[in-house]
C-alpha positions in Angstrom: 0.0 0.0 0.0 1.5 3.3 -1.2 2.0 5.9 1.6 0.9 9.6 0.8 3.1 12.2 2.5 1.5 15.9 2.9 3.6 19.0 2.4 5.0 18.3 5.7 6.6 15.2 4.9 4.6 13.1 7.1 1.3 10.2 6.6 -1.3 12.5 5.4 -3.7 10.6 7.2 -1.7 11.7 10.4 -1.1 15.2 10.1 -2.1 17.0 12.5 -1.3 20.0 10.7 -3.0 19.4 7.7 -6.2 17.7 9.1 -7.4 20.6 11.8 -9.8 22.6 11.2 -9.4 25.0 8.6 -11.2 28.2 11.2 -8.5 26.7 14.1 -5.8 26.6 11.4 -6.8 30.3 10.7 -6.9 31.1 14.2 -3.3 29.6 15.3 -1.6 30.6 12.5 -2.5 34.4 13.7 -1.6 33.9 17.7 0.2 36.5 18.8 0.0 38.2 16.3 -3.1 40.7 16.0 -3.1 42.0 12.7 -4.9 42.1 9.8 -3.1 43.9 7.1 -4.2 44.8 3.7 -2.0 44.9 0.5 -2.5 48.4 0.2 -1.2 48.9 3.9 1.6 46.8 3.1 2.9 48.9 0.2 2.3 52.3 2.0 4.4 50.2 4.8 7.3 49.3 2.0 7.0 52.6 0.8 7.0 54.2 4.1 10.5 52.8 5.4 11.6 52.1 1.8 12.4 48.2 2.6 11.7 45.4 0.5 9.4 42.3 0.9 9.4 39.2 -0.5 6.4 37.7 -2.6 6.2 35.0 -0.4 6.1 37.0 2.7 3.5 39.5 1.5 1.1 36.6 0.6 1.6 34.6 3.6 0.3 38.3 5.6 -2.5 38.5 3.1 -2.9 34.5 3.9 -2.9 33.7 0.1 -0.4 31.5 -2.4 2.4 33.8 -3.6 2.0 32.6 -7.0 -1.3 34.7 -7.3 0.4 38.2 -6.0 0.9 39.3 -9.5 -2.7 39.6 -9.6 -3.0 40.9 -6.7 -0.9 43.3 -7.2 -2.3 44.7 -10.7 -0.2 46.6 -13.2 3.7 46.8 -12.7 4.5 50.5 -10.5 7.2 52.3 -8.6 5.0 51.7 -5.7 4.5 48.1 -6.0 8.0 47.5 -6.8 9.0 46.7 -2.9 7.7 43.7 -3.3 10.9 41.0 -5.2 11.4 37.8 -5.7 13.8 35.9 -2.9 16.0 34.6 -5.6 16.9 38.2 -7.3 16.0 40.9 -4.3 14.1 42.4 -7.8 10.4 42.5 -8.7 9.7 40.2 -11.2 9.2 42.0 -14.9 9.8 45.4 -14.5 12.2 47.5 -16.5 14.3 50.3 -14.8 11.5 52.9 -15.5 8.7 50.6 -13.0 11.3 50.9 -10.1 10.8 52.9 -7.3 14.5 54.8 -7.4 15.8 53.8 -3.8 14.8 49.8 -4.7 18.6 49.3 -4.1 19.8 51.7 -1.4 19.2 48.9 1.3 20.2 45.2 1.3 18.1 44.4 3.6 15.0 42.3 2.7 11.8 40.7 4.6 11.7 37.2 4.0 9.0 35.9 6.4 5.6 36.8 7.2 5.9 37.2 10.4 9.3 39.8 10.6 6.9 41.6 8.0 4.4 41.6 10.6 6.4 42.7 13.1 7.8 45.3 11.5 4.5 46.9 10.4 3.1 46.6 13.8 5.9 49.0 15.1 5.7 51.1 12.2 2.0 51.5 12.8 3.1 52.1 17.0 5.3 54.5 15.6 2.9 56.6 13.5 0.2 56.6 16.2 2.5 58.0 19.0 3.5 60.3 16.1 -0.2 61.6 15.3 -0.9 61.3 19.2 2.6 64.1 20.0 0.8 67.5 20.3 2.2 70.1 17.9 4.2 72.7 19.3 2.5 76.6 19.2 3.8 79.2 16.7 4.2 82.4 18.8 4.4 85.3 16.9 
């Protein structure tokens, strides 16, 4: 008898991973972690602290395949351009022009869904206490 293994290399009929739930697998997947972020949130984000992302890290925040976040993500823009493939730290097919112009300042990229999680729940922290800082009075 032939033996199927899941995607976590285990008898699929013992997984305990793949055989939950699918509203617990939701719900553990997001513990600790309290945040529901949009793709347009994320690119502001991106934008924001000019970092990039990987494909596979954005999707796994949106909770969808990364092979789909070309559609997601509609035509090619400077905007959108923070998010790159893992192998070439560069969005896949855009010419020079589609770049945002800092693309390459930093060599740092987010690989993971959850540092990119992290890292946009701080930055959101930060532009709360930001909005919350009363403005100094002009005095004539």
């Amino acid at each position: 008898m032939a033996v199927l293994q899941c995607l976590h290399g285990l008898d699929s009929r013992f997984c305990s991973l793949c055989n939950r739930p699918r509203n617990l697998a939701k719900n553990t997947a997001r513990r600790g972690q309290s945040h529901d972020a949009s793709l347009a949130e994320i690119i502001r984000f991106l934008n924001h602290e000019q970092v990039r992302a990987t494909y596979g890290a954005v999707a796994k925040v949106l909770g969808i395949v990364p092979r789909t976040m070309g559609t997601k993500l509609g035509p090619r823009r400077v905007e959108t351009s923070w998010i790159v493939s893992t192998a070439t730290g560069l969005p896949i097919d855009y010419v020079q022009e589609e770049m945002h112009p800092a693309l390459l300042q930093k060599i740092e990229v987010i690989t993971t869904g959850g540092e990119l999680t992290k890292r946009m729940l701080a930055w959101e922290d930060r532009q709360g206490k930001a909005e919350a800082e009363p403005r100094p009075q002009r005095t004539a």
